[in-house]
BALOBA-1460 file (C-alpha; in Angstrom, 3 decimals):
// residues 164
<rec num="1" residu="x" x="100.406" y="-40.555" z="-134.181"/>
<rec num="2" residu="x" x="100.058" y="-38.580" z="-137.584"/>
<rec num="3" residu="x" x="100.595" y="-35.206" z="-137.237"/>
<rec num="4" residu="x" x="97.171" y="-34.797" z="-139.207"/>
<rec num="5" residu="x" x="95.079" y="-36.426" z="-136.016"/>
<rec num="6" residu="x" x="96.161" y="-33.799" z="-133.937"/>
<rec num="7" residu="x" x="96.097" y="-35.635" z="-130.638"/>
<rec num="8" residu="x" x="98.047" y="-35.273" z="-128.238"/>
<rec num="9" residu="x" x="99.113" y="-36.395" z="-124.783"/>
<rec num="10" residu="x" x="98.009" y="-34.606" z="-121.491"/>
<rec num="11" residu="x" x="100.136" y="-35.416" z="-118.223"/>
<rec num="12" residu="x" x="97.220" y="-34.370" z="-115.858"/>
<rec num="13" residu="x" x="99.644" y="-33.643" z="-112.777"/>
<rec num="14" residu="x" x="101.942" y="-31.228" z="-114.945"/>
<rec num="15" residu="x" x="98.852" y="-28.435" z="-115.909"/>
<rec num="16" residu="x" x="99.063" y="-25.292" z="-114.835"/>
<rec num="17" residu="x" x="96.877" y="-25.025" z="-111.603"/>
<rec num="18" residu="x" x="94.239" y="-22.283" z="-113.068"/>
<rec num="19" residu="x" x="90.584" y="-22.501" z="-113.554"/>
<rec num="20" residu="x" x="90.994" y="-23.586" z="-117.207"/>
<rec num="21" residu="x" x="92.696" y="-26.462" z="-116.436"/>
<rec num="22" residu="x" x="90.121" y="-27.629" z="-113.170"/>
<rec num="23" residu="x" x="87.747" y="-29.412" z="-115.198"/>
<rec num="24" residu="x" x="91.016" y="-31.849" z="-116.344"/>
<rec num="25" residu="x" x="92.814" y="-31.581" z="-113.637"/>
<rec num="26" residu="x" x="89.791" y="-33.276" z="-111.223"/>
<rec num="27" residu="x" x="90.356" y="-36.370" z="-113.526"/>
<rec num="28" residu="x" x="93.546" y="-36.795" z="-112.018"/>
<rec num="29" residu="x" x="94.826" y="-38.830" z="-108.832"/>
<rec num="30" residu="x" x="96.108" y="-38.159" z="-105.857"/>
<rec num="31" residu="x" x="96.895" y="-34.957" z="-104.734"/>
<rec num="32" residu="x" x="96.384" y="-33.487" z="-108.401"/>
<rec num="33" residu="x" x="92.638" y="-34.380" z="-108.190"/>
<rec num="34" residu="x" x="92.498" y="-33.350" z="-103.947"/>
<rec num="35" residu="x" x="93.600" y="-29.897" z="-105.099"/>
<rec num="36" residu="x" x="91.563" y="-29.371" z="-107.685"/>
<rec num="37" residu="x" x="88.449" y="-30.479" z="-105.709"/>
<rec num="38" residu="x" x="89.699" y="-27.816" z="-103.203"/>
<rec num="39" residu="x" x="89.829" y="-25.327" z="-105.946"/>
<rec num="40" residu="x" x="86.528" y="-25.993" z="-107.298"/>
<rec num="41" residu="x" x="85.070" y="-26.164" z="-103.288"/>
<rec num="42" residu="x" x="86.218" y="-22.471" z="-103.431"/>
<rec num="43" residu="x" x="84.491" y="-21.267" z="-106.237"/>
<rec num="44" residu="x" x="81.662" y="-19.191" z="-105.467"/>
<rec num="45" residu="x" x="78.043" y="-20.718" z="-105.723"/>
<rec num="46" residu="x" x="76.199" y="-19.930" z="-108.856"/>
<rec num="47" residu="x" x="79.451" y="-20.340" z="-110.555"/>
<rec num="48" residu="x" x="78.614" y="-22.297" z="-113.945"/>
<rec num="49" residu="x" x="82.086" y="-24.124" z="-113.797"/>
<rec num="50" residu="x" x="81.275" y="-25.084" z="-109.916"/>
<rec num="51" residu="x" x="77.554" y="-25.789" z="-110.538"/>
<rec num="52" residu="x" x="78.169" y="-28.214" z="-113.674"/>
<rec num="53" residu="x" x="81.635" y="-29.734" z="-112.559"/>
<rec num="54" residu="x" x="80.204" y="-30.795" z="-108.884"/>
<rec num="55" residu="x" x="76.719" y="-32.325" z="-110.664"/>
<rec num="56" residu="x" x="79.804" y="-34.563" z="-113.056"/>
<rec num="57" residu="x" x="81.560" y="-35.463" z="-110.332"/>
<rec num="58" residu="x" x="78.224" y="-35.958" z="-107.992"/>
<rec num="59" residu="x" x="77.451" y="-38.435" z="-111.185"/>
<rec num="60" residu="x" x="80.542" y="-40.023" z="-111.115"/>
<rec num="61" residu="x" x="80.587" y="-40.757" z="-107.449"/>
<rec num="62" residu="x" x="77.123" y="-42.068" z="-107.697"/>
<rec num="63" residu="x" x="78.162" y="-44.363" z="-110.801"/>
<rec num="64" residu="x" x="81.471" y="-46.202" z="-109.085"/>
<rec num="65" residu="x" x="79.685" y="-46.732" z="-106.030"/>
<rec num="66" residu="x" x="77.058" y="-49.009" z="-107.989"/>
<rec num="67" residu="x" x="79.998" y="-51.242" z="-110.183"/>
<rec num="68" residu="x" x="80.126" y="-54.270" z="-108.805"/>
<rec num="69" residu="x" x="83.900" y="-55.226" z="-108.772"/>
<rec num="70" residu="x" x="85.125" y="-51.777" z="-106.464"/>
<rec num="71" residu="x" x="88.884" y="-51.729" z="-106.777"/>
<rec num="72" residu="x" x="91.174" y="-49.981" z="-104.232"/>
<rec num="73" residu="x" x="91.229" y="-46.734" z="-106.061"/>
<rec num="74" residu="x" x="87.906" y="-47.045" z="-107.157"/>
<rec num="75" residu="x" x="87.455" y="-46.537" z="-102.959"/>
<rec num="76" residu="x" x="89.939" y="-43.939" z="-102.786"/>
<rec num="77" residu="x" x="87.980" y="-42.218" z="-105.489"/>
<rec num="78" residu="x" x="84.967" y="-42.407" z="-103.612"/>
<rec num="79" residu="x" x="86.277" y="-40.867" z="-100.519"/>
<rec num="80" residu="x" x="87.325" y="-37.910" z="-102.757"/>
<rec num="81" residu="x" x="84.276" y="-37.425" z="-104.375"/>
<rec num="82" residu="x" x="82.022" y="-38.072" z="-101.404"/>
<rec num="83" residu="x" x="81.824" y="-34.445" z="-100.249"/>
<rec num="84" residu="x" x="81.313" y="-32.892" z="-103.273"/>
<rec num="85" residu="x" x="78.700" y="-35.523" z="-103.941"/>
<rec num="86" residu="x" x="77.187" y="-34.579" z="-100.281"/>
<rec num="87" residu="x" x="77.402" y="-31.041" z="-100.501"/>
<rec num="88" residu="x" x="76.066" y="-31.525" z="-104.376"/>
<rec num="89" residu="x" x="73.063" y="-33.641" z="-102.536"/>
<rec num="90" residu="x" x="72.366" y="-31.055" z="-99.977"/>
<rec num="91" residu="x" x="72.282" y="-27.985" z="-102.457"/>
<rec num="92" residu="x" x="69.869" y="-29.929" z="-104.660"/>
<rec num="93" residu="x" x="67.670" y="-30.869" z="-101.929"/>
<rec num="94" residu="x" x="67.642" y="-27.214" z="-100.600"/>
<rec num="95" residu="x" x="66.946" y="-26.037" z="-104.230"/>
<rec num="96" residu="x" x="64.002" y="-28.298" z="-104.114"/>
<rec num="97" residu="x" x="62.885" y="-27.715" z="-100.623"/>
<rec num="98" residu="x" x="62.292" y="-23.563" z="-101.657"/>
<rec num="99" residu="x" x="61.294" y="-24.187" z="-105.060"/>
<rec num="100" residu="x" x="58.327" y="-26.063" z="-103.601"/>
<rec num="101" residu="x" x="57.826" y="-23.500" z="-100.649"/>
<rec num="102" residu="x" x="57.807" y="-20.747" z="-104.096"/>
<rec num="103" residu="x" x="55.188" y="-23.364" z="-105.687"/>
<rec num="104" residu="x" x="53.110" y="-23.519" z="-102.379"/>
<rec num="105" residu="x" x="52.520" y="-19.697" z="-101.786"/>
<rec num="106" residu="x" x="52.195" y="-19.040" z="-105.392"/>
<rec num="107" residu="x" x="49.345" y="-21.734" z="-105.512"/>
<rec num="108" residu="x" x="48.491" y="-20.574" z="-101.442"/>
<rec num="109" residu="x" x="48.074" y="-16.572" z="-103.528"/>
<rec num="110" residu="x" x="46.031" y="-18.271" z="-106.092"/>
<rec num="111" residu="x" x="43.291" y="-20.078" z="-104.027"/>
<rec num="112" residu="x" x="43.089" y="-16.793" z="-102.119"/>
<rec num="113" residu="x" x="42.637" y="-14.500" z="-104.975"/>
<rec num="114" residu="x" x="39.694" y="-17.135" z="-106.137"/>
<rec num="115" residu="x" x="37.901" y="-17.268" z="-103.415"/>
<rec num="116" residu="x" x="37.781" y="-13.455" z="-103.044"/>
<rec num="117" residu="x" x="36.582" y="-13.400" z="-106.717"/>
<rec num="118" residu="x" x="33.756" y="-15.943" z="-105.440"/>
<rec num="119" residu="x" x="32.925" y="-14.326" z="-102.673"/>
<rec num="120" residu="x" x="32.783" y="-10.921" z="-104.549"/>
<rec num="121" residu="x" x="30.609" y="-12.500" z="-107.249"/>
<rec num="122" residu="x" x="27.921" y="-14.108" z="-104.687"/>
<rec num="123" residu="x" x="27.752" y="-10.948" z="-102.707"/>
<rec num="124" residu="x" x="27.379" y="-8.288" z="-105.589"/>
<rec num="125" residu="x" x="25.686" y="-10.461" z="-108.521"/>
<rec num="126" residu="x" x="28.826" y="-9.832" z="-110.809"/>
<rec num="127" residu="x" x="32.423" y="-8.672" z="-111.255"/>
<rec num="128" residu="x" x="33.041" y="-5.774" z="-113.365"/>
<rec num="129" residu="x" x="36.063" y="-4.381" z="-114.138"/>
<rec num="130" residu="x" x="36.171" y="-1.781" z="-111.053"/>
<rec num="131" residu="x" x="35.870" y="-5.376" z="-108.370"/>
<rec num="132" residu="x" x="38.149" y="-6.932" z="-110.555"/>
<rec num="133" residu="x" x="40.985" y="-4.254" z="-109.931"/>
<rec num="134" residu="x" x="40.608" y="-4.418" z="-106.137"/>
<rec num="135" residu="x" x="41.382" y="-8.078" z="-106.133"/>
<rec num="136" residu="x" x="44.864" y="-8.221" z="-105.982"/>
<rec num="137" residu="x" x="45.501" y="-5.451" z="-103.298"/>
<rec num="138" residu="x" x="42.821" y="-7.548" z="-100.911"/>
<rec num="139" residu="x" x="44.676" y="-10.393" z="-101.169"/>
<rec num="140" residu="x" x="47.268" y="-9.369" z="-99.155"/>
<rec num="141" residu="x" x="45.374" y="-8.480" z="-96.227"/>
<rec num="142" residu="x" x="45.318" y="-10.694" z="-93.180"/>
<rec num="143" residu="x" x="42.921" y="-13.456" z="-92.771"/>
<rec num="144" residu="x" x="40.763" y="-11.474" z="-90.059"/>
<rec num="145" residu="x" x="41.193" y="-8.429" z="-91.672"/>
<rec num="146" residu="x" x="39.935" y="-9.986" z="-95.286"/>
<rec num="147" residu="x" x="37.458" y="-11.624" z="-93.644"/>
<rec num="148" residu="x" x="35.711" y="-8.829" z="-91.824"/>
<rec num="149" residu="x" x="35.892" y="-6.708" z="-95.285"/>
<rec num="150" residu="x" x="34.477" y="-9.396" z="-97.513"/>
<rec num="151" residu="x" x="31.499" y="-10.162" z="-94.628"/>
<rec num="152" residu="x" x="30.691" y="-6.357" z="-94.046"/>
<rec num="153" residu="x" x="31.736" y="-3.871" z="-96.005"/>
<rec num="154" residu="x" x="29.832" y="-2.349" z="-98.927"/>
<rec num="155" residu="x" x="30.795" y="-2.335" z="-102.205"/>
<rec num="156" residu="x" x="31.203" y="1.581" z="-102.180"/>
<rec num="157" residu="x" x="33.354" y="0.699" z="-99.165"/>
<rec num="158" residu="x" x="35.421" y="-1.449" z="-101.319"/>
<rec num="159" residu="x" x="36.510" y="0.668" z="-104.084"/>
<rec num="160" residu="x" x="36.874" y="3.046" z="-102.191"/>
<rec num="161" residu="x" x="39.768" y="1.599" z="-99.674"/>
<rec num="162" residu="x" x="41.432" y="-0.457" z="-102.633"/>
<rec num="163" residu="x" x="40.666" y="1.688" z="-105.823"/>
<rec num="164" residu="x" x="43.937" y="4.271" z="-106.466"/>
């Protein structure tokens, strides 16, 4: 090739084994890629390399499993990638399992925080600023405890406990 093109050719197997070289050296075969899917197993989570190298190769797995004509390394490949792709599966399921528990209590705090704002504006006419404060601070009472406050206690009462 021209020396202007500046390409050049990469023998996979012969990198260095370091963390700059991973993200090539999982391209390889053999035991070239089974150590560098080791390597990138031992990476801590939250790692950017780990995180976006396992979702590629979680991609990749996915995407030879659906060709039609599977070859015998094709297979081979497969049975490499398939933990990373099932570890990648379980972390993203996980993710999604407490990002919708997050999503739940946030909207759980919400309806709670309304319906003490209703119940404060039915029982005293109107919220001004001073009912408005005290809001927050009831909603993290207990049920029975919130309950009993917002049935019989007075609006003096009510400042008073939650004002600071």
């Amino acid at each position: 090739m021209p020396e202007f093109q500046g390409t050049a050719i990469v023998a996979i197997n012969q990198l260095p084994v370091k963390q700059d070289t991973l993200w090539l050296r999982v391209l390889g075969k053999g035991q070239t890629q089974d150590q560098a899917i080791l390597e990138l197993e031992a990476l801590p989570r939250g790692n950017p390399l780990r995180e976006n190298l396992t979702e590629l190769l979680a991609n990749w797995h996915v995407t030879i499993q659906f060709r039609e004509n599977i070859d015998e390394d094709d297979q081979e490949l497969i049975m490499r990638l398939s933990p990373v792709y099932l570890r990648w599966r379980e972390d993203t399921l996980e993710q999604g399992r407490q990002e919708g528990r997050q999503e739940g209590l946030q909207e759980g705090q919400q309806k709670i925080r309304q319906m003490i704002e209703n119940f404060l504006n039915v029982r005293f006419g109107s919220l001004d600023p001073e009912l408005l404060a005290i809001i927050e601070p009831m909603s993290q009472l207990s049920p029975e405890e919130l309950t009993s406050l917002l049935l019989n206690a007075s609006r003096e009462e009510l400042l008073e406990r939650f004002s600071e």
